[in-house]
N, CA, C and O of each residue as an XYZ file, in Angstrom:
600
protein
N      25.186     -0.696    -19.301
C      23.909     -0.727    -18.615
C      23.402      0.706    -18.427
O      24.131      1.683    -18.257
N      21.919      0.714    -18.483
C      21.791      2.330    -18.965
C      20.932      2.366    -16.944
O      20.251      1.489    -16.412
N      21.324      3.552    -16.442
C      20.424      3.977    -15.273
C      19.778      4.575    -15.628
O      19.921      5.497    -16.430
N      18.540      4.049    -14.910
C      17.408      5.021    -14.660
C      16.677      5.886    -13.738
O      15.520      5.733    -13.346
N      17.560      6.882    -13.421
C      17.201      7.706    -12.101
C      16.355      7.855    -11.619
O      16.423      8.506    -10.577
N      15.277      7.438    -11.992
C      13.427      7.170    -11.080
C      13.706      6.338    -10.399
O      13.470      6.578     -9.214
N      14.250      5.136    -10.672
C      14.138      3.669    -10.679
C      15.317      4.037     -9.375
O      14.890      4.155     -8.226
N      16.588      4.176     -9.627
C      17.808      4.302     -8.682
C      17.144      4.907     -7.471
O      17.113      4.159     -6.495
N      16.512      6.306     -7.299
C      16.436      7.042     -6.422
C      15.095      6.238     -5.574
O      15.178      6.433     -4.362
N      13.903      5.391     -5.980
C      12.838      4.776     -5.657
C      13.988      3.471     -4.693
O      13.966      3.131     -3.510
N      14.755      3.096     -5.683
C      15.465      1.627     -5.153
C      16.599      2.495     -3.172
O      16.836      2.021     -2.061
N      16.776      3.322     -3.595
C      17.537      4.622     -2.405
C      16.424      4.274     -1.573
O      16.584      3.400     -0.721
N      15.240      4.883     -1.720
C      14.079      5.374     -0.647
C      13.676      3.978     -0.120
O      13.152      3.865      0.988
N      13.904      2.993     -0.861
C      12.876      1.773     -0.411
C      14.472      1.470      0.847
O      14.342      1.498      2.071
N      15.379      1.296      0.363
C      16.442      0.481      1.097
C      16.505      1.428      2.452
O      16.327      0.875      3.537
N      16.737      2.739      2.404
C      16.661      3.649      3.790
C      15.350      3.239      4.710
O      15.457      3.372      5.929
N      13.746      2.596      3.980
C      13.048      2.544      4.879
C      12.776      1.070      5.416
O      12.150      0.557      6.344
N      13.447      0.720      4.520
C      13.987     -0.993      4.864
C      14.310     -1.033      6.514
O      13.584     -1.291      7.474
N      15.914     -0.613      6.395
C      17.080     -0.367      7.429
C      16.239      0.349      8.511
O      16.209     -0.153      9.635
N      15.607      1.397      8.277
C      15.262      2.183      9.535
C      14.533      1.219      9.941
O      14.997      0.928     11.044
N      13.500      0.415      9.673
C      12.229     -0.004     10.509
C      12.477     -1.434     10.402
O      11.996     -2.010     11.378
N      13.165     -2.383      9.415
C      13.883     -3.759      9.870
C      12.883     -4.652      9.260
O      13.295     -5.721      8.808
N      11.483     -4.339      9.172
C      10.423     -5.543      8.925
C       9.599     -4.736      8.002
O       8.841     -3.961      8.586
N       9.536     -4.713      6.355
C       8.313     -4.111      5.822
C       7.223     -5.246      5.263
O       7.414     -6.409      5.619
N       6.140     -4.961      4.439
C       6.084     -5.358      3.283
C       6.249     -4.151      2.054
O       6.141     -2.925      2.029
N       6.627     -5.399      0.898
C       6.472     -4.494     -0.293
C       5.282     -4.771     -1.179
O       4.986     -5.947     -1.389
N       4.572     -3.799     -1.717
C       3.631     -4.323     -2.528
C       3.848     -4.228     -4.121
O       3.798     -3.208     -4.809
N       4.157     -5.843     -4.624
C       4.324     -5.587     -5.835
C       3.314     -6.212     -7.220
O       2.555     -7.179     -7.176
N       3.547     -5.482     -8.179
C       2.583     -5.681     -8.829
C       3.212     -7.159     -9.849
O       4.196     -7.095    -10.586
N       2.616     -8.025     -9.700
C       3.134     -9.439    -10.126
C       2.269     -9.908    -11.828
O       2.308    -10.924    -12.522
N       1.607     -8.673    -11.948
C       1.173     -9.324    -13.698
C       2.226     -9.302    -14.377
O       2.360    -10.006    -15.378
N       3.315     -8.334    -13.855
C       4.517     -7.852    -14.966
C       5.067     -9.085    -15.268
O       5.028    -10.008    -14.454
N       5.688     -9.215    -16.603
C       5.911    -10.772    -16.988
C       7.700    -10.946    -16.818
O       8.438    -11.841    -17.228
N       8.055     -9.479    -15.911
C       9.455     -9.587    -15.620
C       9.464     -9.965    -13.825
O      10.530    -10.081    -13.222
N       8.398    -10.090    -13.286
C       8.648    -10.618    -12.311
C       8.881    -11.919    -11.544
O       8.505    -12.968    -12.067
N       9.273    -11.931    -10.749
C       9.709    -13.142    -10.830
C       9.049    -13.759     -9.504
O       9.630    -13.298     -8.521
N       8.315    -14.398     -9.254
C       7.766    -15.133     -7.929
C       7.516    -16.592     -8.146
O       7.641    -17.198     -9.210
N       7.087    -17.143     -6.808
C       6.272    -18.636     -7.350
C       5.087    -18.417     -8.044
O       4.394    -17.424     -7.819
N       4.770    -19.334     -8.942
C       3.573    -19.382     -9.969
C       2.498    -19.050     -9.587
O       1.835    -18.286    -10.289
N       1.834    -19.684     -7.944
C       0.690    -19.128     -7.616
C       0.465    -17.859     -7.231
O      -0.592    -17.322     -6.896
N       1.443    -17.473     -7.302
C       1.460    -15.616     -6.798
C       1.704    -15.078     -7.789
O       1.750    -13.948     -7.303
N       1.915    -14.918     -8.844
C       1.956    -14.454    -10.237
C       0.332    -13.572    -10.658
O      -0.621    -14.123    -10.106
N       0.140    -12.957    -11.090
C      -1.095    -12.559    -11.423
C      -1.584    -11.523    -10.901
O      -2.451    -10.791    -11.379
N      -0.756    -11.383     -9.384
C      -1.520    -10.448     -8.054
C      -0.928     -9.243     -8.574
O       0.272     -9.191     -8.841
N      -1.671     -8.327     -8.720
C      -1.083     -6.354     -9.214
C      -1.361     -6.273     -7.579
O      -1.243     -5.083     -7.288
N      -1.556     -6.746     -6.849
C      -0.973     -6.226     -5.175
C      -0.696     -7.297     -4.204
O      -1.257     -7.596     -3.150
N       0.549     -7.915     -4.973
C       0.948     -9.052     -3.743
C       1.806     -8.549     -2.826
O       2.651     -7.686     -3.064
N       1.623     -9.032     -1.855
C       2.564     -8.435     -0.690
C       4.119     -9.328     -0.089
O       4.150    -10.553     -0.207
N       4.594     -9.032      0.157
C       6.096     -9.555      0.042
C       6.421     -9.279      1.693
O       6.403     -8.077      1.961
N       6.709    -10.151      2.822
C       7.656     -9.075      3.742
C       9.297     -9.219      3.505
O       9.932    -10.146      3.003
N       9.608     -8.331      3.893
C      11.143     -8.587      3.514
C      11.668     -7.940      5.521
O      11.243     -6.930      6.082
N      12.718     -9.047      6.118
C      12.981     -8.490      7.207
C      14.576     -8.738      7.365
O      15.224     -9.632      6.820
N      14.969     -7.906      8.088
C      16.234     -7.828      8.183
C      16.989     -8.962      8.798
O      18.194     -9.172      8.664
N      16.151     -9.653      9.473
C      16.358    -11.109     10.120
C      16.469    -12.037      9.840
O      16.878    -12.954     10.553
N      16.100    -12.109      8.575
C      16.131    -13.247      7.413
C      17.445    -13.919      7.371
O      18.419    -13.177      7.247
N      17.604    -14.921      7.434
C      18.947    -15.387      7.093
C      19.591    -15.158      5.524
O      20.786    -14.928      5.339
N      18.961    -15.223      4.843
C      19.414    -14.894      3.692
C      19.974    -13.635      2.827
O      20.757    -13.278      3.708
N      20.075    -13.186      2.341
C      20.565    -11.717      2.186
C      19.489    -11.240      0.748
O      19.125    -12.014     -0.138
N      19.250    -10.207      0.823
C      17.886     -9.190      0.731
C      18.959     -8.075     -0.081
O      19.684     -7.266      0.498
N      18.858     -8.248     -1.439
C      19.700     -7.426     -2.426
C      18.651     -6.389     -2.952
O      17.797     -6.623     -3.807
N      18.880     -5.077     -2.230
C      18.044     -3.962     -3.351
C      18.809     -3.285     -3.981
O      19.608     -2.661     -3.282
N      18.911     -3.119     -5.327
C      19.510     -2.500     -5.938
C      18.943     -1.855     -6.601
O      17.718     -1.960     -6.555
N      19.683     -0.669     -7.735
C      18.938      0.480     -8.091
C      17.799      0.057     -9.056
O      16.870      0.825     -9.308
N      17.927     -1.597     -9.766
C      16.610     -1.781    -10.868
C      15.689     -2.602    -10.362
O      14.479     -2.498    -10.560
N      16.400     -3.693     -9.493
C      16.063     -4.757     -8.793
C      16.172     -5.180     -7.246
O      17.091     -4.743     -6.554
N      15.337     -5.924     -6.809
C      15.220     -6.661     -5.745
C      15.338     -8.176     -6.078
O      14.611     -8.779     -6.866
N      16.401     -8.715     -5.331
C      16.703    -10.067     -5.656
C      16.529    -10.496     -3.752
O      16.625     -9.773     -2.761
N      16.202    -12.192     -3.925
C      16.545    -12.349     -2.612
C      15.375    -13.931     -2.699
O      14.253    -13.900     -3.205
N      16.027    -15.191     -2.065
C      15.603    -16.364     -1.952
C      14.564    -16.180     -0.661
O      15.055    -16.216      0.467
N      13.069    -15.975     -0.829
C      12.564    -15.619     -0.179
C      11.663    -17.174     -0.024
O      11.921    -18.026     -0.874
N      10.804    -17.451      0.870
C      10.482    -18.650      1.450
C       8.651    -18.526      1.751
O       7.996    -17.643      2.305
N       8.212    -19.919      1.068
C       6.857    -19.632      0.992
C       6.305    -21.006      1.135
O       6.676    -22.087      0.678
N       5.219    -20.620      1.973
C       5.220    -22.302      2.982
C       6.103    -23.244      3.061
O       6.269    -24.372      2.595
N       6.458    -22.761      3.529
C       7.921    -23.468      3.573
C       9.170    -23.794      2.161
O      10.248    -24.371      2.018
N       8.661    -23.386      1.732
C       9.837    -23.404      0.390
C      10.487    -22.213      0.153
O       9.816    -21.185      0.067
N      11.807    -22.182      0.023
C      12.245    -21.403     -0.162
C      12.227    -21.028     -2.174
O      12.179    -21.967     -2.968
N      12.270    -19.692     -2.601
C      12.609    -19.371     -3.913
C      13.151    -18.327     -4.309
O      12.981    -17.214     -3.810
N      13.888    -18.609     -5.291
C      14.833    -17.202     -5.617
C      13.585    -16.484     -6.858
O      13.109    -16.794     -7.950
N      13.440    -14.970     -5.486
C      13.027    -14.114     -6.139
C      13.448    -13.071     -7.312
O      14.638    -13.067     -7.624
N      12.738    -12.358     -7.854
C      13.673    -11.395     -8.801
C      12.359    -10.354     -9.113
O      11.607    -10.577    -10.061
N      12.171     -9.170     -8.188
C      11.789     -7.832     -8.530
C      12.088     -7.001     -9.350
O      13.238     -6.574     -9.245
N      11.419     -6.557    -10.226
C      12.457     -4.785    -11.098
C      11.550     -4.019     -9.813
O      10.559     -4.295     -9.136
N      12.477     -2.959     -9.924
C      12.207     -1.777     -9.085
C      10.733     -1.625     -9.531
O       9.803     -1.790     -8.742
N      10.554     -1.283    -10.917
C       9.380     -0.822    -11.361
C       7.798     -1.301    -10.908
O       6.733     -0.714    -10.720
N       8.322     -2.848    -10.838
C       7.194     -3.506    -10.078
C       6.546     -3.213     -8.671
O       5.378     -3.009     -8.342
N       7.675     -3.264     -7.990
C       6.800     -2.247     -6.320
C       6.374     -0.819     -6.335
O       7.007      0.112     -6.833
N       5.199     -0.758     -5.715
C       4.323      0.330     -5.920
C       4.061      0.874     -4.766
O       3.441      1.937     -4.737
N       4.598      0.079     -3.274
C       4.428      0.578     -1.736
C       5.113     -0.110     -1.302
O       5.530     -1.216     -1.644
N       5.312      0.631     -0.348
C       6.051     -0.015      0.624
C       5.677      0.369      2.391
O       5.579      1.551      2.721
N       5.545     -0.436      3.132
C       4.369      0.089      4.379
C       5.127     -1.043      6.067
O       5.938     -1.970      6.061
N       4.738     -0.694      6.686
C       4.940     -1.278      7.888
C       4.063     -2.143      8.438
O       2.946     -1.755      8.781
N       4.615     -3.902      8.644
C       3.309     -4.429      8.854
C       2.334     -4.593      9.866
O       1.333     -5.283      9.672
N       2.541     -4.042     10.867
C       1.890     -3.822     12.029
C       0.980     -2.124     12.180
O       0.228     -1.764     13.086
N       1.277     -1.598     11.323
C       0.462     -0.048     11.373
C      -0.257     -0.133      9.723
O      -0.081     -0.983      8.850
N      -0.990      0.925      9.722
C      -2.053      1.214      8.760
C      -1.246      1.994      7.126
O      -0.402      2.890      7.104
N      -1.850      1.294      5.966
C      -1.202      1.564      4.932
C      -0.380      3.181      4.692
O       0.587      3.321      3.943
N      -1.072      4.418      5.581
C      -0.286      5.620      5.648
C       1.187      5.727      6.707
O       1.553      6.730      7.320
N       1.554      4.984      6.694
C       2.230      4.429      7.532
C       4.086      4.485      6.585
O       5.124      4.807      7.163
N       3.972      4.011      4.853
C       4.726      4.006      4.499
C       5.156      4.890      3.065
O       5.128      6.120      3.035
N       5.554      4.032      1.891
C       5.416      4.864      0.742
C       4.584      4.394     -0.162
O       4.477      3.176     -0.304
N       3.810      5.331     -0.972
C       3.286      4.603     -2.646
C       4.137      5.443     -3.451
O       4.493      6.566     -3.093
N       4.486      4.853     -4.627
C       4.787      5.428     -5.894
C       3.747      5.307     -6.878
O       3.364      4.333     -7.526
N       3.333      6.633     -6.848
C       1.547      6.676     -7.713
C       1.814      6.481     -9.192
O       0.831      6.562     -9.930
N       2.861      6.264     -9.672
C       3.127      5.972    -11.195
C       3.223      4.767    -11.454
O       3.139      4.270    -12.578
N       3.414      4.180    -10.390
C       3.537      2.373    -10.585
C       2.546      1.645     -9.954
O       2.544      0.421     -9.820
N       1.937      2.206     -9.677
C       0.458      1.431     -9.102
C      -0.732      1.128    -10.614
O      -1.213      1.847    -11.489
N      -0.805     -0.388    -10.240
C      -1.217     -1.035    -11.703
C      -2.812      0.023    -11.848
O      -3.255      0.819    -11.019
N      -3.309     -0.311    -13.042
C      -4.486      0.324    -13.432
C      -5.537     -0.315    -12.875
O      -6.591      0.296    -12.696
N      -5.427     -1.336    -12.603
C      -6.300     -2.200    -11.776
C      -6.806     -1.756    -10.679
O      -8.006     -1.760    -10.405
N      -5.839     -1.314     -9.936
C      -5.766     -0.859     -8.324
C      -6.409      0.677     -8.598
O      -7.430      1.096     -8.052
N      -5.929      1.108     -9.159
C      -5.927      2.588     -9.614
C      -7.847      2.630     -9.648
O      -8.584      3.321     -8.945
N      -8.191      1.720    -10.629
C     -10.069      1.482    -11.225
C     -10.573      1.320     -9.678
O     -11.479      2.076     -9.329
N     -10.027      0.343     -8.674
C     -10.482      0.153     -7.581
C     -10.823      1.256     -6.712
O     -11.940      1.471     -6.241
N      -9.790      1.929     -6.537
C      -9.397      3.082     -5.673
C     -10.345      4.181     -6.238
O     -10.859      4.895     -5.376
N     -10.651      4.428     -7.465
C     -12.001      5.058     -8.145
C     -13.366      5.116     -7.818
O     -14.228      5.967     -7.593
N     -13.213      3.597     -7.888
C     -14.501      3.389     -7.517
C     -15.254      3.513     -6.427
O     -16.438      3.847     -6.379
N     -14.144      3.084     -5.075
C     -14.228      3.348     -3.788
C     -14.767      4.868     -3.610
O     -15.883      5.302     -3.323
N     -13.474      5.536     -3.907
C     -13.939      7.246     -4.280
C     -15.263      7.854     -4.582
O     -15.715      8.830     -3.983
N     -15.732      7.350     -5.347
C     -16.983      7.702     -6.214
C     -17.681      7.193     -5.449
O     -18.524      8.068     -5.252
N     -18.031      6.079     -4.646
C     -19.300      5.522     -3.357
C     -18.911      6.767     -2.395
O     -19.783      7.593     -2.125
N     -17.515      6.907     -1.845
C     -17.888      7.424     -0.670
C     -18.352      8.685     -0.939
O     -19.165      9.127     -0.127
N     -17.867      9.805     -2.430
C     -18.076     10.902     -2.794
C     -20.039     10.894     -2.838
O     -20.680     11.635     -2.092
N     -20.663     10.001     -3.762
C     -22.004      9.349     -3.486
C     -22.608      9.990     -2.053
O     -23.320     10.973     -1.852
N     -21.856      8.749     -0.919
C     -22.446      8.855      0.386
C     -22.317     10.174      0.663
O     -23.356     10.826      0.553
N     -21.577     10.612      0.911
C     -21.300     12.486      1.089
C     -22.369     13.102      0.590
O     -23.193     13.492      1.418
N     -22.555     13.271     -0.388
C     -23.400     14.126     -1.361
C     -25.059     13.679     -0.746
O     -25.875     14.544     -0.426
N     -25.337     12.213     -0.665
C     -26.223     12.273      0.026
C     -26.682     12.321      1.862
O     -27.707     11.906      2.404
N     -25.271     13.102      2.558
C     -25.529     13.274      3.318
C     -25.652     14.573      3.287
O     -26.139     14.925      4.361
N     -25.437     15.557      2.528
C     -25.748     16.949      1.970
C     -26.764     17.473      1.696
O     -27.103     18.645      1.862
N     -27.592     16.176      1.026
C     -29.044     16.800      0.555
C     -30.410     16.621      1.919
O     -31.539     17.098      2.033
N     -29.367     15.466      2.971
C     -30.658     15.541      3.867
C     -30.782     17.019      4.610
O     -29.998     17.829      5.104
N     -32.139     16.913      4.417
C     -33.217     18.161      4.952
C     -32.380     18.554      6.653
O     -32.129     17.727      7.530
N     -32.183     19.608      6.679
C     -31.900     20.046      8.084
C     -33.414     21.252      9.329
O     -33.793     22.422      9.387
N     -33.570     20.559      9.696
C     -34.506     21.196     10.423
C     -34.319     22.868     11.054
O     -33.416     22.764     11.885
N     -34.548     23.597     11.034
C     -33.913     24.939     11.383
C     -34.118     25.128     13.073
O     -35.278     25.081     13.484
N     -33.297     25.287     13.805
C     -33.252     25.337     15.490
C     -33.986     26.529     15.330
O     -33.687     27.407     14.521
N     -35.382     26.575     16.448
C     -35.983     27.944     17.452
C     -35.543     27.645     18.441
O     -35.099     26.539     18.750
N     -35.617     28.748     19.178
C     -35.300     29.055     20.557
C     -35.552     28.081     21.541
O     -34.828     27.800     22.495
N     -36.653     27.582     21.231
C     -37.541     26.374     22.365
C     -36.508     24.899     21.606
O     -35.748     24.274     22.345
N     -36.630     24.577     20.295
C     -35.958     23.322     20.716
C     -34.445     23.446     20.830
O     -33.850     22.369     20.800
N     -33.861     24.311     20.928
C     -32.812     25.035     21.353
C     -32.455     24.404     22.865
O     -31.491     23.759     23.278
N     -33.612     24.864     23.457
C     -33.501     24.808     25.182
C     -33.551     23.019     25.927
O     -33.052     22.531     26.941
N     -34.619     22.333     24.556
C     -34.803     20.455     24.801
C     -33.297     20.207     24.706
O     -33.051     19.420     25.620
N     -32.409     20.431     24.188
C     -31.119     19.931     23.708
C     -30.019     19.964     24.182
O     -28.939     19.490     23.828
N     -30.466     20.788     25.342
C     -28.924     20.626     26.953
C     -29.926     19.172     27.863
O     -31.074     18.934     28.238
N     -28.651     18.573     27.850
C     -28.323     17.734     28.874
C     -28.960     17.682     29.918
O     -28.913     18.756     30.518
N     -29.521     16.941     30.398
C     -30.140     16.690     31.374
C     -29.458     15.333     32.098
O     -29.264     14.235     31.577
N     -29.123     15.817     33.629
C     -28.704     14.449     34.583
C     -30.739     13.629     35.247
O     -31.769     14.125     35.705
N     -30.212     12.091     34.840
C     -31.430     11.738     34.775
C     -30.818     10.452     36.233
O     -29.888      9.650     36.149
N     -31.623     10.666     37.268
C     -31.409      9.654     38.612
C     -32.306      8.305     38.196
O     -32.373      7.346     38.966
């Protein structure tokens, strides 16, 4: 079996932030045709997974893979992750900076999204740049303190 030290050291980082915090999700990219989920979740380049330490079942990360009979409306199914497929990993009660991305495995999909977003808000910026600024004199200088009004 050949290692792949991206893959090993990613499968390291995910399991340490596992353990420290007990409850994540992972976000994995599910077009890959090596992943393994229920059928209706297949397709998602950002499905979300939680994985918690509470689980009765046991939650295998290893250096290529994530294995683990994970349960979905009520059904349980044996999952099967490659490392390669998760692209974050985050805490589910705080805000996505919260955990990790691996920017090499984030599908192209997400990637076009995240572009595009970029490019509106870069847009909005730029046209908050070009509005006209009025130049302060002395007098409307003086309208612009505070006034207590009874």
């Amino acid at each position: 079996m050949k290692v792949n030290f991206a893959q090993a050291a990613k499968a390291k980082q995910l399991k340490e932030f596992f353990q420290k915090h007990g409850r994540i999700y992972i976000v994995v990219n599910a077009t890959r045709e090596d992943v393994i989920v229920p059928e209706h979740l297949f397709g998602d380049p950002a499905l979300r997974l939680v994985l918690n330490l509470r689980m009765p079942q046991p939650i295998r990360i290893r250096e290529d893979v994530i294995e683990s009979e994970l349960t979905f409306q009520g059904t349980p199914f044996s999952c099967r992750i490659p490392m390669q497929a998760v692209w974050a990993a985050y805490l589910p009660d705080l805000h996505l900076d919260t955990g990790i991305i691996w920017d090499s495995e984030i599908p192209e999909t997400i990637k076009s999204v995240i572009d595009a977003v970029r490019s509106q808000q870069d847009e909005r910026n730029a046209q908050e740049e070009e509005e006209i600024e009025v130049p302060q004199t002395p007098s409307s200088a003086k309208r612009r303190h505070l006034r207590i009004v009874k």
